[in-house]
C-alpha positions as CSV (number, residue, x, y, z in Angstrom):
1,X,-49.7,121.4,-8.2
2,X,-49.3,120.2,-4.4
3,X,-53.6,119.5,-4.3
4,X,-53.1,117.5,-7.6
5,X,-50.0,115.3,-6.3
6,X,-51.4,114.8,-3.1
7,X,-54.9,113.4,-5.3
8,X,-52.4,111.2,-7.2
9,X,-50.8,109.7,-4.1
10,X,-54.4,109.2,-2.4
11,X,-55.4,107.8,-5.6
12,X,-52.7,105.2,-5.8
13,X,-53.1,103.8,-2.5
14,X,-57.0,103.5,-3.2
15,X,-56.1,101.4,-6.0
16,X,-53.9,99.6,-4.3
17,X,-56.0,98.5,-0.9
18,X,-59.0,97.7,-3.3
19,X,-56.2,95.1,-5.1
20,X,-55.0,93.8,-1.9
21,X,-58.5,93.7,-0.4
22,X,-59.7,89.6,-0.3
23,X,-63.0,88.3,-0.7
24,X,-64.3,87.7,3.5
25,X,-65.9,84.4,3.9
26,X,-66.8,82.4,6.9
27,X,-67.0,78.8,7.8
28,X,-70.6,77.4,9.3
29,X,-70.4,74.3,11.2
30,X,-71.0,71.4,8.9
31,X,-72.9,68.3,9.5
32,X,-71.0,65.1,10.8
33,X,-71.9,61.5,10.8
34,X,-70.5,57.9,11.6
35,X,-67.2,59.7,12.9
36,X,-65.0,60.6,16.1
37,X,-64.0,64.2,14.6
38,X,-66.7,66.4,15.6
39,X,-68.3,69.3,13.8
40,X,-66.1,72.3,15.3
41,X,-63.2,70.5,14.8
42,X,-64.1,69.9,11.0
43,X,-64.9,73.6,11.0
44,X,-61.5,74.1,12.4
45,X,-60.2,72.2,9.5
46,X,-61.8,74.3,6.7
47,X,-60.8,77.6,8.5
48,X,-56.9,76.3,8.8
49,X,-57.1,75.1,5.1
50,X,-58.5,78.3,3.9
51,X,-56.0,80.4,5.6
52,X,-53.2,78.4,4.1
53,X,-54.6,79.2,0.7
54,X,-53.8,82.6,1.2
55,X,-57.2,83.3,-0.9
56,X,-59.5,84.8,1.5
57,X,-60.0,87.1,4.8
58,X,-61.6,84.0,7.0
59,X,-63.5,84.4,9.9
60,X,-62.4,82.4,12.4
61,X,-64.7,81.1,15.4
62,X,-64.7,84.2,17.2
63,X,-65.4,86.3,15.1
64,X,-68.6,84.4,14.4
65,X,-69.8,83.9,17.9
66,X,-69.9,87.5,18.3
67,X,-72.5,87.8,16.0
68,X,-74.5,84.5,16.1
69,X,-74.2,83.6,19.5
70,X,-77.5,84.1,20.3
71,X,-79.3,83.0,17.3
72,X,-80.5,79.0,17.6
73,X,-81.6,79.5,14.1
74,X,-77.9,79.6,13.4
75,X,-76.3,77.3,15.7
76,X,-78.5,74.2,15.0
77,X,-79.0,72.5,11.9
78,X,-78.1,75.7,9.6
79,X,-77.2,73.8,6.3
80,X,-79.5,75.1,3.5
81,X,-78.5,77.5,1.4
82,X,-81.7,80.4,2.6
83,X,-79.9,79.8,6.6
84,X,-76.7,80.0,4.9
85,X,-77.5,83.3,3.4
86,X,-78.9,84.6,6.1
87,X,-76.1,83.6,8.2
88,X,-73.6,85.1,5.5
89,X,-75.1,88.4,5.4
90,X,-75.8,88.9,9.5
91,X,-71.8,87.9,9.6
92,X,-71.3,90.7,6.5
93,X,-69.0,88.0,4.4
94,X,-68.8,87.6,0.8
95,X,-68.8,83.8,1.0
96,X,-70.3,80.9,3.7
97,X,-68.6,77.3,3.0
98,X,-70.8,74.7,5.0
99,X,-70.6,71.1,4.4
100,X,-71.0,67.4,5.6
101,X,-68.3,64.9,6.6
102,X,-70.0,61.4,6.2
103,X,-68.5,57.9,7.3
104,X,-69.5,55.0,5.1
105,X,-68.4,51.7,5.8
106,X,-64.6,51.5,4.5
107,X,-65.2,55.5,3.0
108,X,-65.0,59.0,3.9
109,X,-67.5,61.1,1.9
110,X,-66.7,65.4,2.3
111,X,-69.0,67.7,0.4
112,X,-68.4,71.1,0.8
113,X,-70.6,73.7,-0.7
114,X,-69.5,77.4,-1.1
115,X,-72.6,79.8,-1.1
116,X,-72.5,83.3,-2.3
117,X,-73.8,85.6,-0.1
118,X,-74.9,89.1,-2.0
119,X,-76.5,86.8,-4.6
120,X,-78.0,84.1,-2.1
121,X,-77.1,81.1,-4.4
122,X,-74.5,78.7,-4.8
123,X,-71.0,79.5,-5.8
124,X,-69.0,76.4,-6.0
125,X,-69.5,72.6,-4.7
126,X,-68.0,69.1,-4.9
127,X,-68.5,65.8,-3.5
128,X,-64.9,63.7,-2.8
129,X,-64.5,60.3,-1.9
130,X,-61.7,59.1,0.3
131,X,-60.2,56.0,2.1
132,X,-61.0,55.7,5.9
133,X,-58.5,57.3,7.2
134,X,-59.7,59.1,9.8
135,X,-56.8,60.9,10.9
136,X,-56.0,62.3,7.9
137,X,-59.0,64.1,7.5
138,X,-57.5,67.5,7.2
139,X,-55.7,66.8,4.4
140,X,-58.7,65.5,2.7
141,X,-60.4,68.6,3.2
142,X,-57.0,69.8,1.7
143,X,-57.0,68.4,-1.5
144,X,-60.9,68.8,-1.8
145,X,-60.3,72.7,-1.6
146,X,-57.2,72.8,-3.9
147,X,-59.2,71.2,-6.3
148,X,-62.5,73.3,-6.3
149,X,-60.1,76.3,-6.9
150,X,-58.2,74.2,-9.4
151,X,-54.9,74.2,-7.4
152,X,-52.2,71.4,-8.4
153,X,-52.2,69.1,-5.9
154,X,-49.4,66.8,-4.8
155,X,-50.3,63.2,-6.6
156,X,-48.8,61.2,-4.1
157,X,-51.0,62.8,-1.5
158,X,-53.9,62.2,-3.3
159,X,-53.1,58.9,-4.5
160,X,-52.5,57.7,-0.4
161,X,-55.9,59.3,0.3
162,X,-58.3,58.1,-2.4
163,X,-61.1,55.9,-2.3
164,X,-60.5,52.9,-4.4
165,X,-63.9,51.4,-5.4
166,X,-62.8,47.7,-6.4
167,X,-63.9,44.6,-4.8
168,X,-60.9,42.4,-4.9
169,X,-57.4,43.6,-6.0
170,X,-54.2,41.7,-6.3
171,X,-51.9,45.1,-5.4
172,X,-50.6,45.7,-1.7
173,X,-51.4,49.4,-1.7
174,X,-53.6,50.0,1.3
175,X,-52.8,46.4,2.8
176,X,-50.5,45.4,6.3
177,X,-47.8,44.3,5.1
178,X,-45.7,42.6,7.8
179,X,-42.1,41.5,6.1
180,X,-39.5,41.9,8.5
181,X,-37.5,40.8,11.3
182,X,-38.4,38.0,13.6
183,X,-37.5,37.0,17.5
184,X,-39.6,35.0,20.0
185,X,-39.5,32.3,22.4
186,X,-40.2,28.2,22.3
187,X,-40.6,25.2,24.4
188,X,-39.9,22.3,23.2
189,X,-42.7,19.3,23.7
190,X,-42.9,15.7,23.7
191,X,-39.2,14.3,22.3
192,X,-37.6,17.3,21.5
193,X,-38.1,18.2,25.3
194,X,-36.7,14.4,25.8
195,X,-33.4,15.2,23.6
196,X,-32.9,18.5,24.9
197,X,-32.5,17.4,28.6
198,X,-30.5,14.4,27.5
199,X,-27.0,14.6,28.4
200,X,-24.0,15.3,25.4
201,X,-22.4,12.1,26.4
202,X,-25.8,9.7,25.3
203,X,-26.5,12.2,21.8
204,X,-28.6,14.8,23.4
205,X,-28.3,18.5,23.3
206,X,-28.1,19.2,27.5
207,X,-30.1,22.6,27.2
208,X,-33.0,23.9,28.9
209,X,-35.5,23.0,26.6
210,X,-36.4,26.6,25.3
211,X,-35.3,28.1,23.2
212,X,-34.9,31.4,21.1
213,X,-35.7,32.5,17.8
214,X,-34.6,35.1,15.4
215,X,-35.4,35.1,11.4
216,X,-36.9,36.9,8.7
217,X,-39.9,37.0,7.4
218,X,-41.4,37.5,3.7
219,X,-44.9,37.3,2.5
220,X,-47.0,38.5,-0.4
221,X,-50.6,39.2,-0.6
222,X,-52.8,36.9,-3.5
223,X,-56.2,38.0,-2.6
224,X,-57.0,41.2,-0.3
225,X,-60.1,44.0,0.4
226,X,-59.8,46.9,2.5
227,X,-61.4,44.1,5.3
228,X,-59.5,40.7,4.3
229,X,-56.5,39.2,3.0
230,X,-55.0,36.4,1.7
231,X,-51.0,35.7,2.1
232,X,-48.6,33.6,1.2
233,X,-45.6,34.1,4.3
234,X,-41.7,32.7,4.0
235,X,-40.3,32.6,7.5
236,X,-36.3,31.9,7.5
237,X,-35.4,31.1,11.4
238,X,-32.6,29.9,13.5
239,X,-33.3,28.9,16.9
240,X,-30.6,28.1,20.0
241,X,-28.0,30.0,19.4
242,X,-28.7,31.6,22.9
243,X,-27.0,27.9,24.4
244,X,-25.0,27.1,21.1
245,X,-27.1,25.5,19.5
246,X,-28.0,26.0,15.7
247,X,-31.6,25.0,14.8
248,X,-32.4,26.3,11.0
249,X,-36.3,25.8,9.8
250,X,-37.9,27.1,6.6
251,X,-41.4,27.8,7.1
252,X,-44.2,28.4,4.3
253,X,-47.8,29.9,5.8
254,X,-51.1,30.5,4.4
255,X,-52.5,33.3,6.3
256,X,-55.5,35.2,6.8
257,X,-55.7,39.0,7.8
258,X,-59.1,40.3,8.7
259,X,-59.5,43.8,8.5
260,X,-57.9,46.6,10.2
261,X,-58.0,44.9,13.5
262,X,-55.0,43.1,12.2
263,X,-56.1,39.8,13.5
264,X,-54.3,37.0,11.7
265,X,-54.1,33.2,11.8
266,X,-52.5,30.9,9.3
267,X,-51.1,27.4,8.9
268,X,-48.6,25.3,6.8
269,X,-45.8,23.0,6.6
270,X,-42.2,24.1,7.6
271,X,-38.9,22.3,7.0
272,X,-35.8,21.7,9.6
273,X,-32.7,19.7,10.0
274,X,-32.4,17.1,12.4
275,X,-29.7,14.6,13.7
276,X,-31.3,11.1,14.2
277,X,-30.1,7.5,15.5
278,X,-31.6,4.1,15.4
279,X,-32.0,3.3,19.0
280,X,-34.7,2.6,22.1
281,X,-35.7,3.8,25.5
282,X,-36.0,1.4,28.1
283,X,-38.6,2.9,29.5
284,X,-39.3,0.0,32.3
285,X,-35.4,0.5,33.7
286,X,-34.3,-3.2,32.7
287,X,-31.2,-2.7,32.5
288,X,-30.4,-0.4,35.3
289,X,-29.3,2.6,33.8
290,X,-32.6,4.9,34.7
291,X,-36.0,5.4,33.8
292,X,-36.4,5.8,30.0
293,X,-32.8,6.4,29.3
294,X,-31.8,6.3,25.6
295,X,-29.2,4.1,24.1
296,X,-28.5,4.3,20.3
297,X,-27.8,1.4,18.8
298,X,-24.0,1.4,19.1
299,X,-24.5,2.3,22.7
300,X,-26.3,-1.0,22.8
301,X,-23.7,-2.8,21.1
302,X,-21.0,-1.6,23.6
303,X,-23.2,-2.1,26.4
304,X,-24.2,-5.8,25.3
305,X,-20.7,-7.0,24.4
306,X,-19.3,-5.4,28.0
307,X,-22.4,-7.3,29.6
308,X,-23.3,-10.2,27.6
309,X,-20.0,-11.0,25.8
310,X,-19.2,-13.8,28.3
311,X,-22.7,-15.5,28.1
312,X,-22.8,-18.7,26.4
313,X,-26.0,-17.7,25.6
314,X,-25.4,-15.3,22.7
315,X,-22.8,-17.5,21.1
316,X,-23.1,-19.4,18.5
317,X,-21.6,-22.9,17.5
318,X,-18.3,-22.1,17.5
319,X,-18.3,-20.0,20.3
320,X,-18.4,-16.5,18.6
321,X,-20.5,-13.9,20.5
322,X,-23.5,-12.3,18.3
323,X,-25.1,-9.5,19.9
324,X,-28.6,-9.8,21.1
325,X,-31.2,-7.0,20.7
326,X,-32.8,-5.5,23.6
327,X,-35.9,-7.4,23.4
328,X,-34.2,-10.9,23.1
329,X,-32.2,-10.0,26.8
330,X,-35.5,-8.2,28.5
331,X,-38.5,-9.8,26.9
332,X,-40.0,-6.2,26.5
333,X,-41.1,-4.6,23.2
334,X,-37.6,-2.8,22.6
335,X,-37.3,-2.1,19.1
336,X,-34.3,-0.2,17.3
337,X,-36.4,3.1,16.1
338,X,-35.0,6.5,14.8
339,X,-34.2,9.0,17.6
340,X,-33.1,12.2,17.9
341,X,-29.3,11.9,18.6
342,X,-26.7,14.3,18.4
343,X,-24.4,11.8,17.0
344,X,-26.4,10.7,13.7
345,X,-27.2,11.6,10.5
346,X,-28.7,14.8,9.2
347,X,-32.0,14.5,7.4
348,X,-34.6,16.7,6.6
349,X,-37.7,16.8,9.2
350,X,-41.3,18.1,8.4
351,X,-43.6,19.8,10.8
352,X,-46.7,21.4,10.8
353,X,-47.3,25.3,12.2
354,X,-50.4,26.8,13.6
355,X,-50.3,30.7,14.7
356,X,-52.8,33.2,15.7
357,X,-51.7,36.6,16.5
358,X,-52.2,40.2,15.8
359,X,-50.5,43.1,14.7
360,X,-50.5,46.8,16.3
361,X,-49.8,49.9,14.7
362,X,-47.5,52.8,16.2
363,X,-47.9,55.4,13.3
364,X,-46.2,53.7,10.3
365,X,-44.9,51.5,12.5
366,X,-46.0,47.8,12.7
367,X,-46.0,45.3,15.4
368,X,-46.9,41.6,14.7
369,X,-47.2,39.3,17.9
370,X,-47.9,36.1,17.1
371,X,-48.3,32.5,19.2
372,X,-47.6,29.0,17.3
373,X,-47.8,25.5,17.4
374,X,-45.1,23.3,15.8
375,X,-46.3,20.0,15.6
376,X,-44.2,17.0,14.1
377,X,-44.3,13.0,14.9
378,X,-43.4,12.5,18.4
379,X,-42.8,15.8,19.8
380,X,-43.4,20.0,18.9
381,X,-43.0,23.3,20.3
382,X,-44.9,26.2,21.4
383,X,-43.9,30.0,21.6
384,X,-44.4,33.5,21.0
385,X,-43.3,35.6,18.1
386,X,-42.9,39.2,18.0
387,X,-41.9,41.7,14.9
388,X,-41.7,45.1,13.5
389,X,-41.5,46.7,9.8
390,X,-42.2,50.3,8.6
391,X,-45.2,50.3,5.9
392,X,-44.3,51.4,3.0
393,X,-47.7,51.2,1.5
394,X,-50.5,53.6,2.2
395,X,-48.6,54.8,5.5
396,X,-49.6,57.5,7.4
397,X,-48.6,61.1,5.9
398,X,-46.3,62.6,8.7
């Protein structure tokens, strides 16, 4: 009775290493081109991927070099399936997975081919095309072995990964897109330098004339490859407020982003508010006051009246005084024009933006640095932007 129990016991635990037992397969080195991974570390890749799957005893690297080490036949160029199957049955595996990893242009192509050893033919293959994204190259090899042993896969992840094969799409997935905050740095050029030095007293600003920026900015993409795009960018900005002052603009750009260099330029009109006067310079110091100092028009009027009220010459027939205009007292071309002056009227101004800049990645981080030109009638400005926004589309996978 004891010999027939002890049979039964042996018997059971037979049974059960042959269920637990896995299939042994081992990972050659596959072939790599156009890429900075190299072929170990793709190896590497499969092993860690095969392991995870929980489907197989893998060999890992060591376990191979102790048995091909010394064999060239097997460490050079071993990717047919007669040197597979040689390779499989010196190793004493049920399975050899070898493969290529191939970058194409804007691709990645992975073909992995699973060889049975005992029969010396192929098992399993597949051929899977993904986006360039070099550094996600493990989980490409991943999905590509969930799905040869038909294992759900996680759509998002293959959705972020895939290859789209389309020319021109209207979509942002797999685009920079750069919406976010705004700060930077301007100097002010030609008479918005000239108003910004200009004392409060005679309708100027008296700050240094630089100033900085903060804003928001907004843009969509109308055209775009995996190597251009087109974009419409809104840029809401207030400048000054560093030396209280409150400049708002409105700025609409057509831009241009050329691959995944991120370099950029675009170009369009942008709208402001300015304070302007009728008044002149007198740029030849006629009347005393300094080299091209400003008077606005009522500033004339005071000075004229204080200076020329007396003068029989600006009176008329009956002795009233009539005020002359700066030309009529100097002889000069002095000519009431609009100004910039603190003092006067709000209207809208126009101007015309130029910027060229780039953006660089930290992970899903993104970092646009732009310079600019602001160009409008008489004067301008010329700074640096800098921004940041977290990509929401086709990020990388942390």
């Amino acid at each position: 009775m004891k010999f027939i129990a002890t049979l039964i016991i042996i018997g059971c635990a037979w049974l059960s290493h042959a269920q637990d037992a896995k299939p042994t397969i081992a990972v050659a080195v596959p072939h790599v081109m156009e890429l900075d991974v190299t072929p170990d570390i793709a190896a590497k890749y499969i092993q860690l991927e095969l392991i995870k799957m929980d489907k197989y005893s893998v060999y890992d690297e060591f376990d191979m070099a102790e048995v091909i080490k010394d064999s060239n036949e097997f460490t050079e160029n071993c990717y047919g399936i007669s040197c597979l199957t040689r390779m499989g049955r010196k190793l004493n595996v049920d399975y050899i997975i070898c493969g290529s990893f191939d970058g194409l242009a804007n691709k990645i192509a992975i073909s992995l081919k699973w060889i049975d050893v005992k029969k010396g033919e192929l098992h399993l293959s597949m051929v899977r095309e993904f986006d360039n994204q070099e550094e996600e190259i493990q989980r490409m090899v991943e999905v590509l072995l969930k799905e040869m042993h038909q294992v759900p896969v996680d759509g998002d992840l293959v959705s972020r990964l895939e290859f789209k094969n389309e020319l021109i799409t209207s979509n942002n997935v797999g685009r920079i897109n750069n919406s976010g905050p705004r700060i930077g740095y301007a100097y002010l050029l030609g008479d918005m330098n000239e108003f910004a030095l200009r004392s409060r007293t005679n309708g100027g600003l008296e700050i240094i004339p630089a100033v900085s920026m903060i804003g928001y900015q907004l843009e969509g993409q109308y055209v775009g490859t995996e190597n251009f795009s087109a974009l419409v960018e809104g840029i809401v900005n207030f400048s000054g407020l560093e030396q209280g002052t409150f400049i708002p603009s409105i700025t609409i750009l057509n831009g241009f982003r050329f691959g995944k260099s991120g370099w950029e330029f675009a170009f369009g009109p942008g709208f402001n508010l300015k304070r302007t006067a009728k008044g002149f310079f007198d740029s030849e110091n006629y009347f005393g006051e300094g080299s091209n100092y400003y008077f606005s028009e009522s500033d004339w009027n005071e000075y004229a009246l204080n200076r020329y009220g007396g003068d029989t010459t600006y009176q008329d027939q009956w002795g009233d005084y009539t005020h002359p205009s700066p030309s009529d007292v100097s002889g000069l071309d002095y000519g009431f024009v609009d100004c910039y002056d603190r003092r006067g009227q709000v209207k809208i101004s126009t101007t015309w933006i130029f910027a060229f800049g780039k953006t660089f990645n930290a992970g899903a981080l993104n970092i646009p640095v732009n310079v600019f030109y602001s160009s409008s009638r008489g004067g301008g400005m010329v700074g640096l932007s800098v921004g940041f926004n977290v990509q929401k589309s086709k990020r990388r996978i942390n």
